[in-house]
Structure formats: structure tokens, C-alpha cells
DRENLO-172416 format. One line per 5 residues: number of its first residue (from 1); their letters; for each residue x, y, z of N, C-alpha, C, CB. Coordinates in steps of 0.001 Angstrom, whole numbers, plus 500000, padded with zeros to 6 digits. Glycine has a CB too. Example, Ala and Ser with C-alpha at 12.3 -4.5 7.8 and 13.67 -1.06 7.14 Angstrom:
<nodes>
1 = as = 513190 494310 507800 512300 495500 507800 513200 496700 507800 511308 495527 509046; 512850 497750 507080 513670 498940 507140 512900 500030 507870 514084 499402 505725
</nodes>
This chain:
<nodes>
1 = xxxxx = 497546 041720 971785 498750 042509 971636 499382 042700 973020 498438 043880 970960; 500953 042884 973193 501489 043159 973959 501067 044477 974694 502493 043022 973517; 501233 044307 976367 501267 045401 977072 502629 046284 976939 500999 044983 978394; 502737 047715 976881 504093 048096 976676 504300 049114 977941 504349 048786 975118; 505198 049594 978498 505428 050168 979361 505337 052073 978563 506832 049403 979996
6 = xxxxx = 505340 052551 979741 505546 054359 978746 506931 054163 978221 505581 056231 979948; 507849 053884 978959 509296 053867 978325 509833 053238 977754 510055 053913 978798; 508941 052273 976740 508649 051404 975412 508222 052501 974922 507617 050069 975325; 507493 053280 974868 506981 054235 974149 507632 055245 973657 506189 054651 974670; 508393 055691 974856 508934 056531 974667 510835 056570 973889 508589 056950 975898
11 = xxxxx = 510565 055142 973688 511548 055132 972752 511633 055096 971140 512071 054270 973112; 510355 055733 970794 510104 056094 970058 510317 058027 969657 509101 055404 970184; 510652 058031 968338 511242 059558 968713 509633 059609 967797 513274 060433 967971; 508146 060453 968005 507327 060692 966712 507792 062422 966714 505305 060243 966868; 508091 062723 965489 508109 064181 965465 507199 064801 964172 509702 064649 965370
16 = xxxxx = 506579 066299 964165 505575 067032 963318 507013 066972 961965 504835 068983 964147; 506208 066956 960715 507141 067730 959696 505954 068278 958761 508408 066661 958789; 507020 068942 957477 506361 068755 956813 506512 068882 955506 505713 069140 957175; 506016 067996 953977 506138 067820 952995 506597 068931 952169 505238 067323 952758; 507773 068808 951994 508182 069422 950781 508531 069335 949415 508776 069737 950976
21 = xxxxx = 508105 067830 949399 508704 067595 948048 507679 065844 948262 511005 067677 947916; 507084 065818 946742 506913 064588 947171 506899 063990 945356 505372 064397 948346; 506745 062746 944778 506606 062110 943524 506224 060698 943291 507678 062253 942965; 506095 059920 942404 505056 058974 942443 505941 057912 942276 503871 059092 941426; 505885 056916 943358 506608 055795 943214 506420 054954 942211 506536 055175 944152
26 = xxxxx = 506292 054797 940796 505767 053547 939964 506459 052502 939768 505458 053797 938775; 507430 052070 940783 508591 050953 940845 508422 050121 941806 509938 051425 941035; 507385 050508 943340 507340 049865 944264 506392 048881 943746 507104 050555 945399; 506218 047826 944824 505511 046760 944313 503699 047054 944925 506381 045203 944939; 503784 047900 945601 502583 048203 946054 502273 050080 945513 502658 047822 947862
31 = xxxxx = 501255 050468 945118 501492 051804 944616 501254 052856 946286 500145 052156 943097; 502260 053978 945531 503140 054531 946633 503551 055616 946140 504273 053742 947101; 503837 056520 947232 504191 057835 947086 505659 058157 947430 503307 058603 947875; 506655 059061 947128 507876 059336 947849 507597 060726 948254 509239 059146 947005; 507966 060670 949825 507873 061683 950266 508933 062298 951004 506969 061612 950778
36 = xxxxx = 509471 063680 951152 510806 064171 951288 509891 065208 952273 511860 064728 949765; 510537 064886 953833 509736 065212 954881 510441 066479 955801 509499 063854 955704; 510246 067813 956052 511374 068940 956978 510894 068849 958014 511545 070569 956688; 511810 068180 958810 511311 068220 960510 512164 069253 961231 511572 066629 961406; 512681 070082 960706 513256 071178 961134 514651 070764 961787 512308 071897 962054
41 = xxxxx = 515428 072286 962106 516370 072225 962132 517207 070838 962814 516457 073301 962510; 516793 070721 963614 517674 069629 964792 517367 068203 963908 516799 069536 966868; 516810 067582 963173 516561 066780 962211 516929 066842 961100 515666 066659 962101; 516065 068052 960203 516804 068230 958772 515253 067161 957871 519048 067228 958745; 515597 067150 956801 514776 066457 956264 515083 065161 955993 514439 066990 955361
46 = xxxxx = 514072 064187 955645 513953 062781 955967 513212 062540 954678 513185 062342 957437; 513365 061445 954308 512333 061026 953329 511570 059557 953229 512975 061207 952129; 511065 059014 952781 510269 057943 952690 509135 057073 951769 509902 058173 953442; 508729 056228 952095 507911 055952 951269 506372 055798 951351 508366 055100 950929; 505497 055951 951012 504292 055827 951821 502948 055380 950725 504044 057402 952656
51 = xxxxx = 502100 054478 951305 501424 053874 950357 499934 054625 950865 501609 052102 950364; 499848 055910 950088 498907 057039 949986 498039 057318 949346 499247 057829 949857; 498309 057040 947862 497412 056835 946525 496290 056904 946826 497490 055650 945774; 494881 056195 947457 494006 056404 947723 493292 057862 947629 494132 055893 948581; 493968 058483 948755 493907 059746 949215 494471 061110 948919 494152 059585 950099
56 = xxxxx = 496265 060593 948466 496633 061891 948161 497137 061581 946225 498089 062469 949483; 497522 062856 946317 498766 062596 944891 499728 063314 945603 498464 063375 943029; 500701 063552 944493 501962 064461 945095 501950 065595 944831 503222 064174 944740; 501463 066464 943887 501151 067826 944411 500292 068408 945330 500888 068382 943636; 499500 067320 945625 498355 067750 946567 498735 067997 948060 497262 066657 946555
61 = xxxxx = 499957 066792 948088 500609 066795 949639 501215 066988 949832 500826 066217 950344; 502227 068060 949360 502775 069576 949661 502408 070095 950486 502647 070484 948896; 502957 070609 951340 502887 071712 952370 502035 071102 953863 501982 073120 951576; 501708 069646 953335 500752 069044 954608 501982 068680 955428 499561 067528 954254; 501304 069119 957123 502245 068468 958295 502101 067364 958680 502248 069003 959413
66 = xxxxx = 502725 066550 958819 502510 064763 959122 503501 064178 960278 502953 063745 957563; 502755 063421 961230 503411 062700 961746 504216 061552 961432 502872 062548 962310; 505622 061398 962108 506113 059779 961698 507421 059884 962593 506504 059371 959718; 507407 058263 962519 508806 057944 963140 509629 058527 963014 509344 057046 962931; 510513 058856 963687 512239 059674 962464 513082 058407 963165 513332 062129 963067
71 = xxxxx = 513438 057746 964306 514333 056785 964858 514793 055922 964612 514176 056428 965497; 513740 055085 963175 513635 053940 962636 515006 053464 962075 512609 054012 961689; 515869 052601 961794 517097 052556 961027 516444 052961 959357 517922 050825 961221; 517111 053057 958716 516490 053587 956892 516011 051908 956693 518242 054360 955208; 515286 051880 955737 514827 050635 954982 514912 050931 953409 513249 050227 955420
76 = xxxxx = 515546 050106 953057 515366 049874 951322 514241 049715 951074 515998 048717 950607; 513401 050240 950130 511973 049935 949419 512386 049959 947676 510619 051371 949904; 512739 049110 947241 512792 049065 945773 514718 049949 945443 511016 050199 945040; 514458 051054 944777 515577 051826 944412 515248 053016 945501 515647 052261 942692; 514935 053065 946404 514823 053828 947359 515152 053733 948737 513915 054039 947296
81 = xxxxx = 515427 055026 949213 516012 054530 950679 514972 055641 951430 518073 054793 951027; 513644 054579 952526 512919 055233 953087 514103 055314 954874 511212 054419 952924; 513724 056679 955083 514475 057117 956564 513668 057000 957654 514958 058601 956661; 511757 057499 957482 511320 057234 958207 509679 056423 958280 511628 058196 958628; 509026 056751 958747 508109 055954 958817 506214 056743 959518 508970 054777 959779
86 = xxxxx = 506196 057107 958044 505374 058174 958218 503283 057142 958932 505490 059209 956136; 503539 058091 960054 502022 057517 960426 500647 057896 960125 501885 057550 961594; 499677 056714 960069 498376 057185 959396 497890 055932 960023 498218 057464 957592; 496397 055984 959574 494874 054983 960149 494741 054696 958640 493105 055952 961116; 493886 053505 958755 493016 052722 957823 491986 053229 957939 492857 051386 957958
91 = xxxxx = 491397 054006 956492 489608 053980 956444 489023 052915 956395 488938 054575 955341; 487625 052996 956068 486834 051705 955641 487447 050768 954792 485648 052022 954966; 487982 051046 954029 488340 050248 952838 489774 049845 953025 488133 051046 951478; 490339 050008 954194 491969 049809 954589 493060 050838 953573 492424 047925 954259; 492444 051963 953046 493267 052788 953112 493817 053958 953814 493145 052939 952472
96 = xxxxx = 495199 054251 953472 495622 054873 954803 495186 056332 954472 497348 054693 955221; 495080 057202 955660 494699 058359 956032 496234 059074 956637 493400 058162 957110; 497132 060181 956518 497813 060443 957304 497505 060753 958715 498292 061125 956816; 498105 061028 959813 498043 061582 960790 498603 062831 960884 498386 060899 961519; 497816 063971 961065 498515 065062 961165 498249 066357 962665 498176 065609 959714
101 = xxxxx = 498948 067549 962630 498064 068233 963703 496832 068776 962784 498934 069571 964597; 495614 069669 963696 494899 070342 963007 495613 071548 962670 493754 070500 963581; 496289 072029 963407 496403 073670 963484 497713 073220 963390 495829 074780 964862; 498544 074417 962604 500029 073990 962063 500724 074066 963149 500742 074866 960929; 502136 073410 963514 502875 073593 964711 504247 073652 963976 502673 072392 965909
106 = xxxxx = 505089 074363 964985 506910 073919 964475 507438 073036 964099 507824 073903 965189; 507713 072378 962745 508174 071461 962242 509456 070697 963347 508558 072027 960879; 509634 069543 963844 510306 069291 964664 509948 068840 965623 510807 069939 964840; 508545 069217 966039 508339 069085 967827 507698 067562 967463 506953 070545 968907; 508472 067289 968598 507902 066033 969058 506569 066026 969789 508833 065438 969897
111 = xx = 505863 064670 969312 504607 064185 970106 504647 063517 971687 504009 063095 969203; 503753 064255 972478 503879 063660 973846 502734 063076 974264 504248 064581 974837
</nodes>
């Protein structure tokens, strides 16, 4: 993999949000969650798509804070328009895990 500089990096905006709304994609071609993300005021909410199933459902991941892109241009996923690009790890089995804080923080703040 490429070496990247910090200010490759840092052109990335990652900011905390968190789930307020989420429902079950059964249209994507991979199974998937829609998730409707509040990164607070200076953002607003974002939404997306995220292939979670493994791990969550959608009432369960309510109120969880999650990291993700917000900078990304939107992407079409099926009849949907994902805004950002929510981050997570692969378990053993290559399913994804979100990334989140432990301890809740201000929806909005960016990661440094």
C-alpha cells in the first residue's frame, strides 16, 4: 500500500455521530442496513448505507455513536442515496464491526 502524507489524511473530514434512525435495506445486492446519521449542528444529519447485518439490526443501533467519512461525494446504492461512509474493522469471519468512541462525545467532533 501507498505511503500517504498527514495532509492526505487530513483531507479527510472523520467526524463522531450518531444513529437516529436506521431500517433494513432488502433491495441492496449485498444485505445492509440504512442508516440516518446526527453529526450535529455544523453538519446536520447524513445518511447511508452499511453492510452490518452480522452484528447489528436496526433497532438495536439506535442511539450508537459511530465514526465515518462525511466528505465523500453521495453514492447511489440501489434506490438510495448513501452521503457518507460509515467506518468499521472486519472480525474473523470478515464481518464488519463499527468503529465507535467508548465514552459518548459531542456529535460532530472530528477525529484527530
Amino acid at each position: 500500500m501507498a505511503e500517504v502524507t498527514i495532509d492526505d489524511f487530513l483531507k479527510l473530514d472523520i467526524r463522531v455521530g450518531t444513529v437516529t434512525r436506521a431500517e433494513p435495506f432488502p433491495e441492496a445486492r449485498r444485505p445492509a442496513i440504512k442508516l440516518w446519521i446526527d453529526f450535529g449542528a455544523e453538519i446536520g444529519q447524513k445518511k447511508c448505507s452499511a453492510q452490518i447485518t452480522q452484528h447489528y439490526d436496526p433497532e438495536g443501533i439506535i442511539g450508537q455513536q459511530v465514526l465515518a467519512v462525511v466528505n465523500f461525494p453521495p453514492r447511489q446504492i440501489g434506490p438510495f442515496m448513501s452521503e457518507c461512509l460509515t467506518l468499521g474493522l472486519s472480525d474473523e469471519n470478515g464481518d464488519i464491526v463499527l468503529i465507535g468512541p467508548k465514552s459518548p462525545v459531542p456529535d460532530g467532533g472530528r477525529m484527530h
